[in-house]
Each structure stands twice: as C-alpha cells, then as structure tokens.
N, C-alpha and C positions, 0 to 999 in steps of 0.2 A: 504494500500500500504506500505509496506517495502521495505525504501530504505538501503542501505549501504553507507557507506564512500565514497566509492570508487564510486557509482552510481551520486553523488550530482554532476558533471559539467555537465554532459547528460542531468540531471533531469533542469538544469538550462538553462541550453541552450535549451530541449524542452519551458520553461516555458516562457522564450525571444521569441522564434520563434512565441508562442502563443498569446503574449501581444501585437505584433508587428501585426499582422495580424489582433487582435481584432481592432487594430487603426486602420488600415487602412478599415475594415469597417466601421468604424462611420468617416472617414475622405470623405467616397463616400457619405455615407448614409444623412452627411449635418446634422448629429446630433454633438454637442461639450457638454463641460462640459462649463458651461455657469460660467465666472470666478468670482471673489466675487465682489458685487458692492461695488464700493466707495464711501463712505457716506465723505463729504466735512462737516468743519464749515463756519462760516461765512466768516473768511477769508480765506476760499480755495476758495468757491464762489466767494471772490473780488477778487483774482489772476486770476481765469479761466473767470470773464468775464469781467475783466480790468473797474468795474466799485465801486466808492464809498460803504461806509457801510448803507451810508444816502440814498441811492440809493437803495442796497437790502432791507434793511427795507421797504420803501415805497412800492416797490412792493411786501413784503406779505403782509402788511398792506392791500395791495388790493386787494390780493390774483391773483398776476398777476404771481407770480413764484411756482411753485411746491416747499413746505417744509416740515418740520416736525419740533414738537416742542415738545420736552422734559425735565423736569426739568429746564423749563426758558430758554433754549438755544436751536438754530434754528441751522436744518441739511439738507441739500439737498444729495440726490442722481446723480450722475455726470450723467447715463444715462436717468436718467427724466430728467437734465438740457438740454442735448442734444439735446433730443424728444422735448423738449419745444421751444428750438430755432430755431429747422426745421419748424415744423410746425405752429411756432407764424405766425400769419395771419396780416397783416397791419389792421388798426380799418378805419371802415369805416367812413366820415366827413360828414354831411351835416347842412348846414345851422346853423352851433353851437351847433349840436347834435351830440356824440357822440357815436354810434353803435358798440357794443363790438361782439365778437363770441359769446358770452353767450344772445345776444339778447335784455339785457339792453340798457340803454340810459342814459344821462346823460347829461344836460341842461349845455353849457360853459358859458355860461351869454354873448351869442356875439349879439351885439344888430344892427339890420338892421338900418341902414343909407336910409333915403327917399330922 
C-alpha cells in the first residue's frame, strides 16, 4: 500500500473508525484485556485487610492465605486475596474439633465437663 502525504488523515481516520468498532466487539462479545494483576507485599496485604503482620504470618504459617514466597519475602496477588475472602467458608466446631475445608481436624484440647 502506498500512501502519500496528503492521504495520512483518511488513512487515520479509517484506522480510528477500525479500532473503535474492533472494541466494541469485544465490549458485546464479554471478552476484555484482563488488566495486570497486583502483586501486594506484606504491607499492602496489612493495608487491604486492616489486619497485623503477626496476623498475616500466622496464616501462611498455616497456609490459610494464598502466597508466594521468593527470595525470603512473601507476595500475594490482590485477586487470589479477593477469591479467598469470598469464598473463605466459616470452619466447622464440634465438640473441640476443628473441621477445616480441606477435611483435616485438629484436636483444641476442650475437655468435656461430666
């Protein structure tokens, strides 16, 4: 294609007209450009869930939060935290045992009164 000089606001103004219309079919079609995830440190994690350091530790320690760990230093992804606090299930109690999602158990030492 050979353009001229003189052809380049047509040729731009086709090219707009093009891009605009490509968006708006991925705007019906419900397809997006899925934008870059947010990898938090530790202290983005205590801002976003307004809780201590001593606190997120403990739950990777027990692997109750979604992390990553690299070079010594722990990273969460804001939408695995998100997915993680929809779908956190309350822990089921009985009798001083502790029923997790994962099916574990864990003995609280609660001792029945006769």
């Amino acid at each position: 294609m050979n353009l001229k000089f003189e052809d380049l606001p047509d040729a731009i103004g086709q090219l707009l007209e093009q891009n605009n219309e490509i968006l708006e079919i991925l705007r019906e079609s419900g397809i997006y450009l899925k934008p870059k995830e947010q990898i938090l440190t530790l202290e983005g994690i205590c801002d976003l869930l307004d809780l201590k350091r001593q606190t997120i530790y403990s739950y990777v320690s027990k692997g109750i939060i979604p992390y990553y760990k690299k070079a010594g230093k722990l990273y969460f992804i804001r939408d695995e935290i998100e997915n993680w606090i929809v779908s956190k299930q309350k822990l089921s109690r009985i009798g001083g045992v502790v029923f997790t999602s994962s099916r574990n158990y864990k003995d609280r030492g609660v001792k029945k009164k006769f």
